[in-house]
N, C-alpha and C positions, 0 to 999 in steps of 0.2 A: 451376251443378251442383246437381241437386236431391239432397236429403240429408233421410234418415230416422233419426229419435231413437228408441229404446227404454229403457231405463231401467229396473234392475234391479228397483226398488220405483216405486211413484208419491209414497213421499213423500222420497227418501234417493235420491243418488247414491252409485255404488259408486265405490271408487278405482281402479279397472282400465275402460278404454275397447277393447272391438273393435269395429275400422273393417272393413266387407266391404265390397270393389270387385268387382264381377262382371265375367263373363267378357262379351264383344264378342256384339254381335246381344239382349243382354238384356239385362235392370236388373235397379234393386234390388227390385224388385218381384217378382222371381222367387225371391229368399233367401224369402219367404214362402210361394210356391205350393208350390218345393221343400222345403221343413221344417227348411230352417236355422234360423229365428230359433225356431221350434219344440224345435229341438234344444236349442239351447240354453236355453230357460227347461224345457225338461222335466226336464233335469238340475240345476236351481238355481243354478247358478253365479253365484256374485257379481261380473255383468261388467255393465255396459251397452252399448248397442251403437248404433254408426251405421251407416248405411250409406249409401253413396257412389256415385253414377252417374257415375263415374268413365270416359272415353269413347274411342272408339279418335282422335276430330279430337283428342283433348287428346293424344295421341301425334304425331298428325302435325303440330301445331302447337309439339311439346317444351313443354308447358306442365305434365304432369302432377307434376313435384316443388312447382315455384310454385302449381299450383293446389291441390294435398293441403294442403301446407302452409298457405296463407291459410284455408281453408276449411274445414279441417278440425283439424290439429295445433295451430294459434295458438286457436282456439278452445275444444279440450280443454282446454289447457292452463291458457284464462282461467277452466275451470269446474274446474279443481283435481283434474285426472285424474293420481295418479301414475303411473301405465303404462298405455301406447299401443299397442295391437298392432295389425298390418296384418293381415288375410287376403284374401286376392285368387285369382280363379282364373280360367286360361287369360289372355288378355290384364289380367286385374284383379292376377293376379301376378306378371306382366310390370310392370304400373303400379305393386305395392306396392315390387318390387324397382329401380324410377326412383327412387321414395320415399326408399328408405332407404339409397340412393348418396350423396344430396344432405343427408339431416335424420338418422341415424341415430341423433345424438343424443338424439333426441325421441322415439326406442320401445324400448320394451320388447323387442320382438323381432317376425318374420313367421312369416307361416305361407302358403307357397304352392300351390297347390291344382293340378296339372296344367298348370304356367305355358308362355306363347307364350314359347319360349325367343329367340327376335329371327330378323333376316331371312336367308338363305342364307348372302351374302356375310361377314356377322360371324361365324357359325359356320364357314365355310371358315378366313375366320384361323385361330379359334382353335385347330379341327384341326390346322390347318398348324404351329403353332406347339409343337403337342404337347398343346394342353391350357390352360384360362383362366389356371392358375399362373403357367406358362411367357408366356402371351399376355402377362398384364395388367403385366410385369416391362418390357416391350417398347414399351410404346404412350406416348404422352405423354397429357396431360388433354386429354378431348374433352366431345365432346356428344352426348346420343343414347341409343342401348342403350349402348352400347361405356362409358359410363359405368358401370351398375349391374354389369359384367362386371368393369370394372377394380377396383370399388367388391369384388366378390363375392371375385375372385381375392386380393387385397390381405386381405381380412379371415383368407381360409383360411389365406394364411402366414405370418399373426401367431398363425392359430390360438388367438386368446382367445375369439371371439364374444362380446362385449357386447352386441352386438344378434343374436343368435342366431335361425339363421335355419329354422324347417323346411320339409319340403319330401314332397307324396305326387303318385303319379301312379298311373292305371292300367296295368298289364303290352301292354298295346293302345291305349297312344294314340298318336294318329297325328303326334306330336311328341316321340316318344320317343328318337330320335336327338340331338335337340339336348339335351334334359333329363338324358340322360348325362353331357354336359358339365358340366350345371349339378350333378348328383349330385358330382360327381368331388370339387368341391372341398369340402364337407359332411362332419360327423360322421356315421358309420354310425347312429349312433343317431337323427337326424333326418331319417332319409330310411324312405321308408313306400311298397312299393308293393303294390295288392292287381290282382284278376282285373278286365277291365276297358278299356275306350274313352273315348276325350274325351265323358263324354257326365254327365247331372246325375246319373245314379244310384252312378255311380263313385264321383264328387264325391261324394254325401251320403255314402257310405259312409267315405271318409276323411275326412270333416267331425267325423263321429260319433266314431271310434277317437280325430280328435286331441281332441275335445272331453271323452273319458272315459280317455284316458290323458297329455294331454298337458300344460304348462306351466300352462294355467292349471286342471284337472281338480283335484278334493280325493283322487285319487290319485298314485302315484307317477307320475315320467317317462316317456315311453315307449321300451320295452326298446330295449338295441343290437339291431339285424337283421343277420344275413351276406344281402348286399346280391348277389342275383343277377339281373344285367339277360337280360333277354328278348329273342329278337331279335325288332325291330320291322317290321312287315307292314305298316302304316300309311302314311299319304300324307306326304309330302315338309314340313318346316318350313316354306314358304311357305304353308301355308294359312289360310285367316282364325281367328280366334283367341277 
C-alpha cells in the first residue's frame, strides 16, 4: 500500500495523526490536486498527516482492518502519535469504518466523508429489520461490512462514543439512501449535510467546515443540526464507490 507522510513542521512531530483513505478510482494523490492537504496546513492545525491508498481488492480480499492496522496504526503508534483519526471518503469511509469495527481502540475518532454505505443485500436487512439498532441486536459475529454495521449499531446503544464518529454527505448523492441508515444511528450534532453530489467539490466543502469547526479545529465543536433528509434522486447503492 503506498503511503504519503506530511508532517506538521519539518523538524517536530505533532501528537495528533490524520490518516485520509480516498474514495475508489483515485488516490492519495488527489487529496493534493484537490486542496485537502492544502486545507489543512492553510489553517495551521497542529496535525500530521498520512495518507493511505487504501483499495477497493483490499475490500474484496477483507484485508482492509489487517492492512490499516500493520501499516499504518502499529506504526503511528511506534512514532508516538497520541490520537489517530481516520478520514476516508466514499469507499475510503466504507474502509475507515472496517477500520474502527476491528481497532477502535487505536483512534481517536473518524470522520466520513460521503461513505459507500455497503452492498444492496446488507442494507435490505437492515431496512428489514427496522433499522442497524434493531439489525445489529440480531446477527451473530461476522465478516465483511456486516461487521462495521454491527460494530456502528452496538456503539449507538451504548451511546458513549469513545471513538466517536462523524459523518457529512451531500443532499444529492447518489448513496443517500443507504447513508440514512448510517445517519440514524449518530449524534445530531455529527452529521453535516450541505447542497451537493458524490462529487470532490461537495467533498472539499465538508472537508473544510469539518476542518474549521470540527474536533480537531482551535474552535468549538461543530453545532447540533435539525437533521432534515432530502429525498434522494440519485442512483441505487450498488454503484461503484
Amino acid at each position: 500500500m503506498r503511503i504519503r507522510i506530511e508532517l506538521h513542521t519539518a523538524t517536530q512531530r505533532s501528537e495528533t495523526l490524520l490518516v485520509l483513505l480516498p474514495p475508489s478510482l483515485s488516490s492519495i494523490d488527489d487529496f493534493y490536486t484537490q486542496g485537502f492537504v492544502d486545507a489543512v496546513r492553510q489553517r495551521q492545525l497542529s496535525v500530521d498527516l498520512r495518507l493511505a491508498d487504501i483499495t477497493a481488492q483490499h475490500v474484496l480480499d477483507n484485508t482492509v482492518a489487517a492492512t490499516l492496522y500493520t501499516e499504518v496504526l502499529q506504526p503511528a503508534r511506534a512514532d508516538g502519535y497520541r490520537a489517530i483519526w481516520l478520514a476516508g471518503i466514499s469507499m475510503g469511509g466504507f474502509c475507515a469504518l472496517h477500520c474502527a469495527a476491528r481497532h477502535a481502540n487505536h483512534l481517536a475518532g473518524l470522520y466520513v466523508i460521503a461513505p459507500y454505505p455497503g452492498t444492496g443485500d446488507v442494507l435490505a436487512e437492515i431496512r428489514a429489520a427496522g433499522g442497524a439498532a434493531t439489525w445489529c441486536q440480531q446477527q451473530p459475529p461476522t465478516l465483511g461490512e456486516r461487521t462495521w454495521w454491527q460494530w456502528l449499531g452496538q456503539e449507538s446503544l451504548k451511546a458513549e462514543w469513545t471513538t466517536p464518529v462523524y459523518f457529512g454527505t451531500g443532499e444529492a448523492d447518489r448513496f443517500l439512501n443507504g447513508q440514512r441508515l448510517l445517519a440514524d444511528l449518530l449524534p445530531d450534532e455529527c452529521i453535516h449535510l450541505v447542497p451537493g453530489g458524490h462529487q470532490w467539490s461537495t467533498w472539499k466543502t465538508l472537508w473544510e467546515d469539518w476542518l474549521d469547526h470540527g474536533p480537531l479545529a482551535r474552535t468549538e465543536s461543530l453545532p447540533g443540526r435539525q437533521i432534515q433528509w432530502p429525498v434522494n434522486n440519485g442512483k441505487n447503492t450498488t454503484d461503484a464507490a
